[in-house]
C-alpha positions in Angstrom: 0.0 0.0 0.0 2.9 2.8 1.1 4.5 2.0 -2.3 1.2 2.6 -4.2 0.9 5.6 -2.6 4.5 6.4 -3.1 3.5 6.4 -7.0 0.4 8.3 -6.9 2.3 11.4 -4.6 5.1 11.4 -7.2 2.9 11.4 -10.3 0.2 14.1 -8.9 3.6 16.0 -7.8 5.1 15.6 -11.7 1.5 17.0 -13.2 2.0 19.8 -10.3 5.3 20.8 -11.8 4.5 20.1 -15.4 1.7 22.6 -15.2 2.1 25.8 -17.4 -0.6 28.5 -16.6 -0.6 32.2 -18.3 -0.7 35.2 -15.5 1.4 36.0 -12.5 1.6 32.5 -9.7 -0.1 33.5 -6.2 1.2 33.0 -3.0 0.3 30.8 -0.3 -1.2 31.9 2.6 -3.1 29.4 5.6 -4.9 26.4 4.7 -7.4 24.4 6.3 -9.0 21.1 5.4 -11.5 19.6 7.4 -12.5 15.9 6.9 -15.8 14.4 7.9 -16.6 10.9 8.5 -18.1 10.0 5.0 -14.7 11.1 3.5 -16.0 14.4 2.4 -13.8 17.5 2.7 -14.6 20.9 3.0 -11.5 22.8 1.8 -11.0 26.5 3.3 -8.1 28.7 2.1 -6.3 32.4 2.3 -4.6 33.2 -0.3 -2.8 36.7 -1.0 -3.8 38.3 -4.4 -1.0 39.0 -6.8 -2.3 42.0 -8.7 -4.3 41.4 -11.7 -4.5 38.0 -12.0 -4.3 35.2 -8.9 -3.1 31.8 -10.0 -4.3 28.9 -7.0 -3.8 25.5 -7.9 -6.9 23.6 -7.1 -7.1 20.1 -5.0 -9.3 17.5 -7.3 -12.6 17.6 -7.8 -13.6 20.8 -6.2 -17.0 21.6 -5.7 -19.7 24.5 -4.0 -16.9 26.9 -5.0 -17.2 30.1 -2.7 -14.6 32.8 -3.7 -14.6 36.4 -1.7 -12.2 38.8 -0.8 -11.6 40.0 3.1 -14.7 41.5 3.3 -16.9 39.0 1.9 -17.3 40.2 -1.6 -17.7 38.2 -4.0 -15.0 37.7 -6.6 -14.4 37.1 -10.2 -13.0 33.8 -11.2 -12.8 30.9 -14.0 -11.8 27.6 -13.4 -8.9 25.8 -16.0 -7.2 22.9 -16.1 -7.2 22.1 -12.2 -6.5 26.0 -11.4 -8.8 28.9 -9.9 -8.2 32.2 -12.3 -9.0 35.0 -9.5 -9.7 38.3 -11.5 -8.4 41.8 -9.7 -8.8 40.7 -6.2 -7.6 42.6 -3.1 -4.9 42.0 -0.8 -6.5 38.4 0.3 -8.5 36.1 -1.5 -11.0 33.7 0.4 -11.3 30.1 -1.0 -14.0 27.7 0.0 -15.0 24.4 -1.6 -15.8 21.3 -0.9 -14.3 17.5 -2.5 -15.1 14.1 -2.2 -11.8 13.0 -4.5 -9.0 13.7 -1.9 -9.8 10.6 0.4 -9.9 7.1 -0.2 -10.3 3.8 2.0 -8.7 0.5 1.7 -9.8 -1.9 4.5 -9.9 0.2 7.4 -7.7 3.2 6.9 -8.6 6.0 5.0 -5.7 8.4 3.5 -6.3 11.9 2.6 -3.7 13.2 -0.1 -3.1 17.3 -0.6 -1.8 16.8 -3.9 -0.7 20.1 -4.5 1.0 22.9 -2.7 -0.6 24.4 -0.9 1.7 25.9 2.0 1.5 25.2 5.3 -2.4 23.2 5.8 -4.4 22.3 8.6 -5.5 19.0 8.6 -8.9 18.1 10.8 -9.4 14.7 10.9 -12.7 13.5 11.6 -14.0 13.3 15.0 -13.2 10.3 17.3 -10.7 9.2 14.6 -7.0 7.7 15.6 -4.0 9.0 13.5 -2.1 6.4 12.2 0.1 7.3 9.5 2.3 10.3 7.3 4.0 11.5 4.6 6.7 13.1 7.1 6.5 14.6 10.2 5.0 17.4 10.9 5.1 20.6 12.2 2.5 20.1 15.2 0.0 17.6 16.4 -3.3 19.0 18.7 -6.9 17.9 19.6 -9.9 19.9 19.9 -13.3 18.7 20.5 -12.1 15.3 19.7 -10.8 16.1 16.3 -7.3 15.8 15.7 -5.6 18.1 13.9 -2.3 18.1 12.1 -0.3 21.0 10.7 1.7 19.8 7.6 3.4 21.4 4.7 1.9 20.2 1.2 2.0 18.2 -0.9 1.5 15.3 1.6 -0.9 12.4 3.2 -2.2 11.2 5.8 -4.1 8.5 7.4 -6.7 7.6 10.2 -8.7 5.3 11.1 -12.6 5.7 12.3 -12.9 4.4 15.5 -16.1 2.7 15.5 -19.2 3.7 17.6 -22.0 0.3 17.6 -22.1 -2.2 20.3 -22.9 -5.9 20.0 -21.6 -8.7 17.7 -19.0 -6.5 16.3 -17.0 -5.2 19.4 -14.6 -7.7 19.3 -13.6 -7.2 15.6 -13.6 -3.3 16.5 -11.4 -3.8 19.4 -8.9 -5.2 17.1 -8.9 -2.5 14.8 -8.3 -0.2 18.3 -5.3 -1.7 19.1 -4.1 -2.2 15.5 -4.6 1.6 15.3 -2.9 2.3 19.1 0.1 0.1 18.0 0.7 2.6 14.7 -0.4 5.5 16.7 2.4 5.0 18.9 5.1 5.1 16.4 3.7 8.2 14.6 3.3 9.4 18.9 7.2 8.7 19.3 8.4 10.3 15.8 6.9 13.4 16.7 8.1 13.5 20.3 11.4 12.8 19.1 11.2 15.9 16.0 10.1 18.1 19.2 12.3 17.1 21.1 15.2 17.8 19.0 13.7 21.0 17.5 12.9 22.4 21.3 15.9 21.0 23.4 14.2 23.2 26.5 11.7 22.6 29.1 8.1 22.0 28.2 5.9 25.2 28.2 8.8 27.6 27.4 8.9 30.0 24.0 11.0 29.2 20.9 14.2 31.1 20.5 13.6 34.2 17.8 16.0 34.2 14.5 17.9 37.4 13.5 14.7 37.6 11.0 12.2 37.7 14.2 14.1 40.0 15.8 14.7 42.2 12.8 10.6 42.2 12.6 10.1 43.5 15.5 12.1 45.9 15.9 10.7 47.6 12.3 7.5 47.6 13.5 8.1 48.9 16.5 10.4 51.8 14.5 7.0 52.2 12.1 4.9 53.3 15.6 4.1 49.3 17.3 1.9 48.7 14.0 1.6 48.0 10.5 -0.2 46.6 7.8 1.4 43.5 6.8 1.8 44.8 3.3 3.9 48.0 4.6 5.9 45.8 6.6 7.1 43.2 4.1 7.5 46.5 1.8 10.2 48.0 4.7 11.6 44.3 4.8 11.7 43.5 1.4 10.5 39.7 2.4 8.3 37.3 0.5 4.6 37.5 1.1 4.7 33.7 1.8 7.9 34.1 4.3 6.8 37.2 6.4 3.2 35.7 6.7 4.8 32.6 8.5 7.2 34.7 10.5 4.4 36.8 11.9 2.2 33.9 12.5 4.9 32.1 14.5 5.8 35.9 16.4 1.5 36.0 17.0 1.4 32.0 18.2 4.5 32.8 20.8 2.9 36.2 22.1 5.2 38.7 20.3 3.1 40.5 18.4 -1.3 40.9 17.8 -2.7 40.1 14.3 -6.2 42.1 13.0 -7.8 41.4 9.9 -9.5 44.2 8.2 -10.7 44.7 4.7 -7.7 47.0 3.9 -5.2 43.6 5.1 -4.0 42.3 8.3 -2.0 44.5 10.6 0.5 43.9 13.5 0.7 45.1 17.0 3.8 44.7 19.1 3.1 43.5 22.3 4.6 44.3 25.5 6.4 40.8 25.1 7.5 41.5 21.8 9.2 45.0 23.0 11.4 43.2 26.4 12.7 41.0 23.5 14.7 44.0 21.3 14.8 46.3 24.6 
């Protein structure tokens, strides 16, 4: 099965790269897929405009498209050859479809595969599922309301099984797919304890270090006044959309700094945090 797989990532990764479209190529922005039991997806995605024409590579079999910028308008757009064509958008462009064609059971585990890139995606399994296999590791594992979510960069897989609900005759068969699914749970479990362990290297509960590039953030937006659009301060910084978007992310997520959207973009706030760091 893993080398079937292996096949179908490579060859949906040689269309990816094969693909020619006319018009300036979009950058990623956060990405969101939630998964529900029947192996429907509903795909939800931020993408940042880039001028004229926005290029976003779609995943298969997209349907119930819902295109908007940030402040719910709707936007012009075509669909070609597995692509959204986004027409004069603003500074972010709001994707939301949905797909049955990105999952697929064999037995007892279902696999969903982001075929494209997407950037970094949030993966929400289905409720009361059990995690039980990866492309690679990835960048965090969490739970909320029973739904486990994994944070991977794209393209990539992964795969679950549905821990089953009835009672009678077919407990004992379910209870072997439980401990099938604990057994592989624990090796992904120990992989990712191990990446965070190596990655961290510090007591549990305490902040990442900040790069010479978190640093240098901060303290330009805290020479532009404590805040700034985003735009303005990837303009001062000359970064990638794609780059500074992660590096604020990360600086919001540790406490550094305060993300607002609004329909003119997203600005930043230093927090008090953020200024003991470059004091």
């Amino acid at each position: 099965m893993r080398s079937r797989r292996g096949v179908a990532l490579a060859v949906a990764l040689s269309i990816a790269t094969s693909l020619s479209v006319v018009g300036a190529q979009a950058e990623p922005a956060p990405c969101a897929v939630t998964i529900y039991e029947d192996g429907w997806a509903l795909v939800s995605l931020n993408w940042s405009s880039a001028g004229f024409v926005s290029v976003i590579p779609l995943l298969p079999g997209a349907e119930s498209l819902l295109v908007s910028d940030d402040s719910g308008t709707p936007l012009d757009y075509n669909v070609s050859e597995g692509v959204l064509l986004v027409w004069e958008a603003s500074d972010s462009i709001n994707v939301t479809y949905e797909t049955q064609a990105i999952t697929a059971k064999e037995g007892d585990v279902w696999t969903v595969n982001l075929s494209v890139d997407l950037g970094t995606c949030e993966i929400r399994l289905p409720r009361g599922s059990l995690l039980v296999g990866m492309s690679e590791l990835p960048s965090a594992v969490t739970s909320v309301d029973n739904r486990t979510i994994v944070y991977m960069e794209t393209p990539c897989w992964v795969s679950y099984v549905l821990l089953a609900r009835s009672h009678g005759p077919q407990v004992g068969r379910e209870m072997r797919y439980l401990w099938v699914g604990v057994a592989a749970a624990g090796v992904v479990v120990a992989a990712i304890v191990a990446l965070l362990l190596r990655r961290r290297g510090r007591p549990a509960g305490e902040r990442p270090p900040l790069s010479y590039d978190d640093i240098a953030l901060l303290r330009k937006l805290e020479q532009m006044g404590g805040s700034a659009y985003l735009s303005e301060l990837r303009a001062a910084l000359e970064m990638p959309k794609t780059t500074i978007w992660r590096r604020a992310r990360r600086l919001s997520e540790g406490g550094f700094i305060e993300m607002e959207k609004t329909p003119r973009g997203s600005i930043l706030r230093i927090t008090e945090d953020g200024r003991r760091v470059i004091s």
